[in-house]
N, C-alpha and C positions, 0 to 999 in steps of 0.2 A: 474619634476613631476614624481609620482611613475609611473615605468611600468606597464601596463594589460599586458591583454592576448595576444596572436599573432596579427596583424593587419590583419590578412586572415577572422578573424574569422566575420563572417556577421554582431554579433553585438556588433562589438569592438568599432567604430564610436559612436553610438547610448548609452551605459553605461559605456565608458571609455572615452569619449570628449577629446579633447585637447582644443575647443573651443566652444560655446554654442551662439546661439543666441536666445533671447527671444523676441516673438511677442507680444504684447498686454501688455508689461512692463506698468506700472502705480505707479501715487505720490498718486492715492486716495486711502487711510485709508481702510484697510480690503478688497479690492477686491483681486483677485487671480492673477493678474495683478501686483500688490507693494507687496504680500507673496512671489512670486515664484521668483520675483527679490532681496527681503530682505534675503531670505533662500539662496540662490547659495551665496551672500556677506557675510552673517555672517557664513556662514561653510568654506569659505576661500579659496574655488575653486584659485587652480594654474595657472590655464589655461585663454585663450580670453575670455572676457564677451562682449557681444554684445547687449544692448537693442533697440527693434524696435517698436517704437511706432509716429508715424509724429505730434502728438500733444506737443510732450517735444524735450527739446535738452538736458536735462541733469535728470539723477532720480537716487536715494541712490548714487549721488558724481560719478556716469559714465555715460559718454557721450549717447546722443538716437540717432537715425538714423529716417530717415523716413520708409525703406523698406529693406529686405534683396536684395535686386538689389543697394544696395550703399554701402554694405561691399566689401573690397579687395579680397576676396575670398571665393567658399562655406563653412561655417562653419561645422563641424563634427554633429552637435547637432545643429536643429532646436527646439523651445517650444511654442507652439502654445496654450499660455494663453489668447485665446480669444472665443468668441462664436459660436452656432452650425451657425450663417451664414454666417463666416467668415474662417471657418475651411477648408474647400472644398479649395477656395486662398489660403490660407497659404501652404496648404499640396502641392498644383500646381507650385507655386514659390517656395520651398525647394526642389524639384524634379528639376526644370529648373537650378539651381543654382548648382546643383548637392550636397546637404548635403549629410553627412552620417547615419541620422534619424530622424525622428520627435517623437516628444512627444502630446498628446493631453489628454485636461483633460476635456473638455466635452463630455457631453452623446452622440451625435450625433444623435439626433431624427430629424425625419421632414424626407420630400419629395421636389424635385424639379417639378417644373408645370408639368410636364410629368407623375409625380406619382413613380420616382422613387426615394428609400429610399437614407437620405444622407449617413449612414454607409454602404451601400452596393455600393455606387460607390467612398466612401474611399477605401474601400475593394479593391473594380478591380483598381484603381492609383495603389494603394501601391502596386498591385502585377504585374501590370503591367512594373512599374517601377523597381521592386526589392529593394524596401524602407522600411528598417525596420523602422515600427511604433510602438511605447508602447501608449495601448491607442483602443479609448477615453474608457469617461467614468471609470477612474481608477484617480492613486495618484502619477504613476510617480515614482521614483525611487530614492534609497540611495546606491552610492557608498562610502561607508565610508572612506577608506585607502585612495584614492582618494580627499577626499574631496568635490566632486560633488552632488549636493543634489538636485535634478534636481526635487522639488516637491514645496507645500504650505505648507508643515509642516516642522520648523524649524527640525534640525537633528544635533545643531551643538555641542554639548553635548555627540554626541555618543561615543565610542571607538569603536575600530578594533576588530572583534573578527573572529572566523572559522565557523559564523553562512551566510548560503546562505536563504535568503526567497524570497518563489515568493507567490505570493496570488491571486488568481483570483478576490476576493471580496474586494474591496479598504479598507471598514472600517475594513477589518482584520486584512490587509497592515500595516494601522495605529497603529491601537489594540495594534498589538504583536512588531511591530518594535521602538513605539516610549514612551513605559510605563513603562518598568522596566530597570537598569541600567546592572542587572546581566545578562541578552544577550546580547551577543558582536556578530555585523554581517559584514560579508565581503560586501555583498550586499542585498537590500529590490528592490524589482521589483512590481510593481501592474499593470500587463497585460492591464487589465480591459478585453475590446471587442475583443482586438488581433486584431486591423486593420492589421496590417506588422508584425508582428512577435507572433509566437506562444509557448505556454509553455513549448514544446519540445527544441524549439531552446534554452529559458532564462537557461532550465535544462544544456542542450548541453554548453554555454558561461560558466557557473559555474565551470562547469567540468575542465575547462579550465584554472579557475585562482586557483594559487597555495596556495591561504590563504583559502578559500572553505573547510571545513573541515566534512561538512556534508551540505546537502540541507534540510530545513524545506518548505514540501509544502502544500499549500490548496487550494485543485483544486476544479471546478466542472465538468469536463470532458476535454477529450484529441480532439482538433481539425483533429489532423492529430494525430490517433492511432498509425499507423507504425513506424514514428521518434519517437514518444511517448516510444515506445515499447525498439527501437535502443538507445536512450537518456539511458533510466534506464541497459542498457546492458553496456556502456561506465562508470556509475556510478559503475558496478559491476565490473567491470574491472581494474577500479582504486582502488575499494576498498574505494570509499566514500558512506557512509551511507546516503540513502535519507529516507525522514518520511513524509508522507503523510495523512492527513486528507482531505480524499474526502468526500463532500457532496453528496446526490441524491442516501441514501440506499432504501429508500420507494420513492411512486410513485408518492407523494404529493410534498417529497421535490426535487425528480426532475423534474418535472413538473415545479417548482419555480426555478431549477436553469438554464431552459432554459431561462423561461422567465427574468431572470435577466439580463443574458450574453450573449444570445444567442448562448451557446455552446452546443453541443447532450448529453446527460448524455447515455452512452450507459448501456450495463447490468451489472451491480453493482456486479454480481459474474464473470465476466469477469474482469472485476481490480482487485478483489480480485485476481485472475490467475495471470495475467501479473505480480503484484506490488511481489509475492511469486516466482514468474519464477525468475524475479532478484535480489530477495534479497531484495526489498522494503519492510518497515516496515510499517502497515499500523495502525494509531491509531484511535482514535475516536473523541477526542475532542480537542480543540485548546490549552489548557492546557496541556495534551498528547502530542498535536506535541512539543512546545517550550520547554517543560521539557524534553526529549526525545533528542532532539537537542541542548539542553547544554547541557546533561552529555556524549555527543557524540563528542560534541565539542569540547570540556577539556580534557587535560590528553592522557592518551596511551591506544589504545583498550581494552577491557577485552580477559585477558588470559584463561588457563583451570582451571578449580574450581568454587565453588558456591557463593552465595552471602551473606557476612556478614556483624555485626552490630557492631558497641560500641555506647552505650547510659548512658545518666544521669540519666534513670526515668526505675526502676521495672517496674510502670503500663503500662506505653508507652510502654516499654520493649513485655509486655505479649498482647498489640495491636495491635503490630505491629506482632507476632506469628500469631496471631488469622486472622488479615489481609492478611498474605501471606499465610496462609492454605485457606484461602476462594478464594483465587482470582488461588488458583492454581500453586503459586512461592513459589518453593521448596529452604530453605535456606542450605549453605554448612554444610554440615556433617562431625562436627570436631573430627581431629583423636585421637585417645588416645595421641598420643607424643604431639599434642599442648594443648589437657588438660593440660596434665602433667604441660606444660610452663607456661601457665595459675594460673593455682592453687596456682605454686610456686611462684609469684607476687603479687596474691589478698589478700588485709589484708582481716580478717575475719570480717562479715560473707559473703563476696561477694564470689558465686559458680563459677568456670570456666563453661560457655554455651556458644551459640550463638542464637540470641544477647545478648552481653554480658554487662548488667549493670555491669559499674565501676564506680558509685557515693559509695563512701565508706566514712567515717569518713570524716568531715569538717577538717583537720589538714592541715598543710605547705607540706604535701604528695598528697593530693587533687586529682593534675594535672597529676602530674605523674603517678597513676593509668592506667589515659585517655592514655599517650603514652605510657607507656609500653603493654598494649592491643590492642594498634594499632599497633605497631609494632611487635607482636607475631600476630594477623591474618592477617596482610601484609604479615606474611612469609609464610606462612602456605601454602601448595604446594593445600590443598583442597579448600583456596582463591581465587576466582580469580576479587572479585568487592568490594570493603570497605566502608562502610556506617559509618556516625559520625556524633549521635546527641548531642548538648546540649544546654542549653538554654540562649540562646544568639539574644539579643536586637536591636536594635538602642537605644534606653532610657534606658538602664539596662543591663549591663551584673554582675552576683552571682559572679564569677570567670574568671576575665580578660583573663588567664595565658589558660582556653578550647578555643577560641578565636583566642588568637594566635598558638596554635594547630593545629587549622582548617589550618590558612594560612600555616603551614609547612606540611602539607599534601604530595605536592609531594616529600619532602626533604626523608620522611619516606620511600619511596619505589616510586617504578616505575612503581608500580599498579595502574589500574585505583582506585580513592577514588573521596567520595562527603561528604557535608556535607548536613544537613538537618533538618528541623522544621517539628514535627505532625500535629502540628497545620496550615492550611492552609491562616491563616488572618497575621500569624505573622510577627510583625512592624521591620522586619530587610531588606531592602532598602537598604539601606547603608551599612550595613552588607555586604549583595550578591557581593555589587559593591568591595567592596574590596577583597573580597575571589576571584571575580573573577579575578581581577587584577593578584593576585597570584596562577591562573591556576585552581581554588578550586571551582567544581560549589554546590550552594546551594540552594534545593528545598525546598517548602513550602508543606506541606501535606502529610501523610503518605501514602495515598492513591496515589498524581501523586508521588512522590517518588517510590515508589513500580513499577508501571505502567515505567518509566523511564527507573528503574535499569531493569525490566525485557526487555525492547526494549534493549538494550544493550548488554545483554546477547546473546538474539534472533539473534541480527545483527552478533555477534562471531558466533553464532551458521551457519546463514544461511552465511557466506564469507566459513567457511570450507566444507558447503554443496555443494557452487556452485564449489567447487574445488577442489571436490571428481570428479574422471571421473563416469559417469553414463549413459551411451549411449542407446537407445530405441533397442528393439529390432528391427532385421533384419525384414522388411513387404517378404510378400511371394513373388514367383516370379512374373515378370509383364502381365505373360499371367494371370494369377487369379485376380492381382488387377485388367488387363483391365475388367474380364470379370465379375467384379461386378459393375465395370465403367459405361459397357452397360447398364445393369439391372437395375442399378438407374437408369440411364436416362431416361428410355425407359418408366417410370412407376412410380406412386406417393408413393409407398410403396410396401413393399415386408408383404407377408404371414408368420408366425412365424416360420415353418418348412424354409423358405426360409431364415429368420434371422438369425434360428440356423445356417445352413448353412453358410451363409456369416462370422459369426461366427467361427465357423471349422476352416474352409481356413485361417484366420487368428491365427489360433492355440491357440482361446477359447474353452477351452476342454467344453461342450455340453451333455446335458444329452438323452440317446439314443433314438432314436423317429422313429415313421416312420408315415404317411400320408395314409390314407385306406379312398374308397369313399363306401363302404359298408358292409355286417357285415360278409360275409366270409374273408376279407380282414382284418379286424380288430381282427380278433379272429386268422389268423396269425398272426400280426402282435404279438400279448400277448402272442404266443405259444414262438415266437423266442424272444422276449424281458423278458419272462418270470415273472410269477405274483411276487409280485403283480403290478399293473398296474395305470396309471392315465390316463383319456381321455377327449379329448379338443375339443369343437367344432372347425374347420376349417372355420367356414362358410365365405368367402368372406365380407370382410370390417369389420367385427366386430372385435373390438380390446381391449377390455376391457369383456374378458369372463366370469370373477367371475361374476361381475356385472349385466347376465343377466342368471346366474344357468347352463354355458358352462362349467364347469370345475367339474368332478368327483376325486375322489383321494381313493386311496389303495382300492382298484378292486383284492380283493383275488383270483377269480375265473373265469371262464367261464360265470355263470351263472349271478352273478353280474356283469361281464362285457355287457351282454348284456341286462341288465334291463336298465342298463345306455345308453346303446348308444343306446337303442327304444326311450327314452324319448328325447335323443337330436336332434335325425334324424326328429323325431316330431316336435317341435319345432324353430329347427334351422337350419337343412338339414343332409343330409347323410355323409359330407366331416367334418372328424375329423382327428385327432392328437391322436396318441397312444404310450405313452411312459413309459419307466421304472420310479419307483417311483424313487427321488432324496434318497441318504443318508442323514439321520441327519445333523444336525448343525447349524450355523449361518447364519441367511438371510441376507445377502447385495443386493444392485441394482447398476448397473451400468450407465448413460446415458452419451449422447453427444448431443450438440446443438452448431450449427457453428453460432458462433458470428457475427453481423455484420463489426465489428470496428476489433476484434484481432482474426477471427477462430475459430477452434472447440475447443470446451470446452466441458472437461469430467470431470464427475461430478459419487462419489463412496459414498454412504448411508447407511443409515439403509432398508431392504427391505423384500419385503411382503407385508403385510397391514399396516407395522408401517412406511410406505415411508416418507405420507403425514402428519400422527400425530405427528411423532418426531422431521420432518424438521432438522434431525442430517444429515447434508451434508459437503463434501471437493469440491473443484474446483482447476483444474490444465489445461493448454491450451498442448494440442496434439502436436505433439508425445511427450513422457517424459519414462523415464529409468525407472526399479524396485525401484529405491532411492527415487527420486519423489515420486511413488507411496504410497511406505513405510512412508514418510510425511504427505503424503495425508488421508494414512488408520490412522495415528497414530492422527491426530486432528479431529476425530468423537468422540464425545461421548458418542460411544458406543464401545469405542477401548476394553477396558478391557474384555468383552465376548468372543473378538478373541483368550484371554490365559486361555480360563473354568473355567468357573463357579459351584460352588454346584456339585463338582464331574464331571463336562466335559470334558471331556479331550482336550489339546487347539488344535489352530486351524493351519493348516499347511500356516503360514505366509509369507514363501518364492514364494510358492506356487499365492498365490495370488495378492502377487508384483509383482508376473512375468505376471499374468493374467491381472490387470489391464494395465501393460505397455502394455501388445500386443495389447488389445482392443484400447489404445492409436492410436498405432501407423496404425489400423485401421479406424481407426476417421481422423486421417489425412492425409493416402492415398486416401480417398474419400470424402474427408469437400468440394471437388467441388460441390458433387454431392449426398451427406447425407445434411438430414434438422434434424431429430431428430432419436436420438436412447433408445430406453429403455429397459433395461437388467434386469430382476426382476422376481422372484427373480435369485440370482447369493447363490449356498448355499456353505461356507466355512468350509468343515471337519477336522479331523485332518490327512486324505488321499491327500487332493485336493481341487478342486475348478470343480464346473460344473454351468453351465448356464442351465436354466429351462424354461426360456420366453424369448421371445423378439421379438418388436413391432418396425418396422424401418421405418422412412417416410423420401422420399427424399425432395429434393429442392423444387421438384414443389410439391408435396401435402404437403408440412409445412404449419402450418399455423401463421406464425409471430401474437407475443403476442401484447398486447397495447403499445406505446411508454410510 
């Protein structure tokens, strides 16, 4: 039998068996009992099969037992094909016998007389014991090379491929691992509840086997965040590509995916942080992930260069432009020398472009158009990803000779290349299955095609990111850090003079301010900060000043300085804030909120009053480098104003990579003892960077959002 992974690893036993015993094996017709024993015999498992049920002495032609207490020795692999009131014994006698895992496929509902839940004292066994459990309420698992099919749903059809799935949701499990022939997987996993083992570990065992060629996952949240977190760093380490569609972006649907699984769905821009920390690719939809995960799986990374096409169809041709300018994927931009190569190949009237139509003249030259196109933007040093459509069947293909084209794909070059249909219905099945065969993967749809090649790109993009050195800056010395330590503690929030402050220290350069509790003090304060002026109520707790008429702005004079602050002492008391007016520019906002599950999280926007309307935000988890930063500022929506607009001159961008990294590494010398920070505006010139607001509540006066 083929080798796994190391025997050390917790759950080599549990998805790599050498022996399997099945509980509740059964002759009767369609229970889960005679599938899960027909499934392991017809996939040809190498290994002991063991069925245990006291009612047969024989079922599908191998011997039954009464009990695992009458095998020779603990089996690797328990399967607990029986009910929620039988599950509790099974799991108790696989411990005592000493297996190396159980499997359970029911839900595990109910209570015992006492009132306590059966999944919660599966729970405390398996962790008491140290018993990896897959399960309940899940499908159980496909080790393909292996031949182990440790589920109810035949598998015996599959091939090997470098695809790893784990699914938290069993019917995804199924969905994606047992419906199309063109994904090939090393292994399918369906957690379900996580009695014994959790999705960090299944990521962790992947990592570990050598055909794993990227992970497809679909979670609904990380039980234990921190291995969660450690898992995806060993992924980035090896340089396997993980893809991820997480459920529970809104509050409806995680709200449902506790209640499915019982897992925490924590803050939905906090996995966005994490999955970007290591190079996790995060898609949206289930089609996304598995398209995404074969062209990842196939072939050799993407090198430097853009993404190109050769197509049979002008119009396709001109939708698939129009497609990748709307969605944002910019195609390579071909050089004049590979024109040139181009040109001098296409009969007429076909133009040298990218994508490049080469259906030309029906003639016995046809074909050969297709590969000489392909291999002129195979070479092309502005290449670095090869796309190849054409129209090709199961019932039909126009020209057999594009076809076998596709299958020589990798012979052409050592570039990553795919092939692929516009159309997303199209009847090529069989098609897929043999391109795959030949290392070739083939999408359906221009639109996951697109979505696919640009994950792929991304994934090149983010391995050279994470292996650029990018170190956070130096936090100031630890007398300063203590002595904001104290000050949170001591206190539910600081004053904004005190913000900026904390600010400062951390070498957020600050716009100059000073704090006056009356109006000879205030009108120093305008003399040495010099007009024009802005002035802020101070007043104790109030932390949203625009909002109640606290905020005056360009105070030319004396006079107007003090019409203002009569009205506000009136008002809202005598304790104001007097500071120089900011320079021009662009408003950003900065915050942080320390996560429950992964830490502080800062978060860089659009700011001002367009915070809340634009909802144009980045999320990165604390501390993090100017690179980071610079990735951060660079996916807002509002990147382009940073380089002027309409005669602005742009904005000093170094500048404020360095700014957010240090506010960073702020956020995470005190995420003990900060709850939330709000930095707004933050205004970006083409001088600098200065902070204007900020409103900072610690631990104890946060006030945690809704689950």
């Amino acid at each position: 039998m083929k080798g796994g992974p190391a025997a050390a690893h917790r759950l080599s036993r549990l998805l790599a068996p050498r022996s399997i015993a099945f509980v509740g094996a059964s002759t009767r017709e369609g229970s889960i009992g005679n599938m899960m024993a027909r499934t392991i015999v017809a996939g040809g498992f190498p290994g002991d099969v063991h069925l245990i049920n006291p009612r047969y002495t024989e079922i599908e032609g191998l011997p039954c037992r009464s009990s695992l207490g009458e095998l020779d020795g603990p089996p690797d692999l328990v399967v607990a094909g029986v009910g929620g009131a039988r599950v509790e014994a099974v799991l108790d006698e696989a411990i005592a016998i000493g297996a190396g895992g159980v499997v359970i496929f029911d839900a595990c509902h109910g209570a015992d007389e006492a009132g306590r839940p059966l999944l919660s004292r599966l729970k405390d066994k398996a962790r008491e014991a140290d018993m990896p459990v897959c399960g309940g309420n899940g499908m159980g698992f496909l080790n393909i090379p292996e031949r182990c099919h440790v589920s109810f749903y035949s598998a015996r059809d599959l091939k090997p491929g470098g695809i790893t799935l784990i699914a938290h949701s069993g019917s995804v499990f199924t969905v994606l691992a047992l419906n199309d022939p063109r994904y090939r997987f090393d292994l399918a996993v369906s957690p379900g509840q996580e009695i014994g083992a959790t999705i960090d570990e299944y990521l962790d065992y992947a990592l570990e086997r050598p055909e794993t060629r990227v992970v497809a996952l679909f979670m609904e949240a990380a039980r234990r965040p921190d291995r969660f977190a450690e898992a995806l760093a060993k992924a980035a380490a090896r340089e396997v590509p993980v893809v991820v569609c997480k459920v529970g972006r809104t509050a409806e649907s995680a709200r449902l995916a506790r209640s499915h699984s019982g897992a925490l769905a924590g803050s939905d821009a906090a996995y966005d942080a994490v999955l970007e920390r290591y190079g996790a690719l995060r898609v949206e939809t289930v089609d996304q992930l598995m398209n995404a995960a074969l062209l990842l799986s196939q072939g050799p990374p993407s090198g430097p260069g853009g993404l190109a096409f050769v197509t049979d169809s002008g119009g396709l041709r001109e939708t698939l432009i129009d497609r990748a300018d709307q969605r944002g994927i910019a195609l390579a931009a071909l050089s004049p020398a590979t024109l040139a190569k181009l040109e001098a190949v296409l009969p007429a009237p076909l133009v040298p472009s990218n994508p490049l139509d080469a259906a030309g003249s029906f003639t016995g030259d046809f074909a050969t158009v297709f590969e000489q196109g392909l291999r002129l933007l195979a070479g092309a040093p502005e290449v670095g990803l090869l796309g190849y459509e054409f129209d090709g069947r199961d019932d039909f293909h126009y020209e057999p000779r594009l076809a076998a084209l596709a299958e020589r794909l990798p012979e052409l070059t050592a570039k990553p290349c795919f092939a692929y249909s516009s159309f997303g219905n199209t009847n090529n099945r069989e098609l897929a299955a043999r391109l795959a065969d030949a290392g070739v993967p083939l999408i359906n749809g221009q639109d996951e095609m697109l979505s696919a090649a640009a994950a792929a790109l991304r994934w090149r993009d983010m391995k050279a990111a994470l292996s650029t050195p990018d170190a956070p800056p130096a936090a100031p010395e630890q007398r300063v850090v203590g002595k904001w330590r104290r000050a949170l503690s001591a206190r539910s929030g600081l004053s904004e003079a005190e913000g900026l402050g904390l600010l400062r220290d951390f070498e957020v350069p600050v716009v100059p301010h000073h704090v006056a509790e009356d109006w000879p003090a205030v009108l120093a304060a305008a003399a040495e900060l010099g007009f024009p002026v802005a002035l802020k109520s101070a007043a104790e707790g109030l932390e949203h000043k625009s909002d109640v008429g606290g905020v005056r702005l360009n105070l030319d004079d004396a006079e107007a300085l003090q019409a203002a602050y009569r009205d506000l002492d009136k008002r809202l008391g005598s304790r104001v804030t007097v500071q120089a007016m900011a320079p021009r520019g662009v408003e950003l906002a900065f915050g942080c909120l320390v996560d429950p599950d992964f830490g502080p999280l800062v978060m860089v926007s659009a700011g001002g009053t367009l915070i809340e309307l634009l909802s144009d935000r980045s999320f990165a988890l604390a501390p993090f480098g100017p690179g980071r930063a610079r990735r951060m500022i660079d996916r807002l929506k509002g990147r382009k104003l940073l380089d002027g607009l309409r005669g602005a001159p742009p904005c000093d961008l170094e500048a404020l990579c360095r700014t957010l990294a240090r506010f960073s590494v702020m956020c995470g010398a005190l995420s003990d003892v900060l709850g939330e920070v709000d930095v707004n505006p933050v205004i970006v010139g083409q001088d600098g960077v200065l902070a204007v607001d900020a409103l900072v509540a610690t631990s104890k006066g946060c006030n945690p959002g809704p689950e």
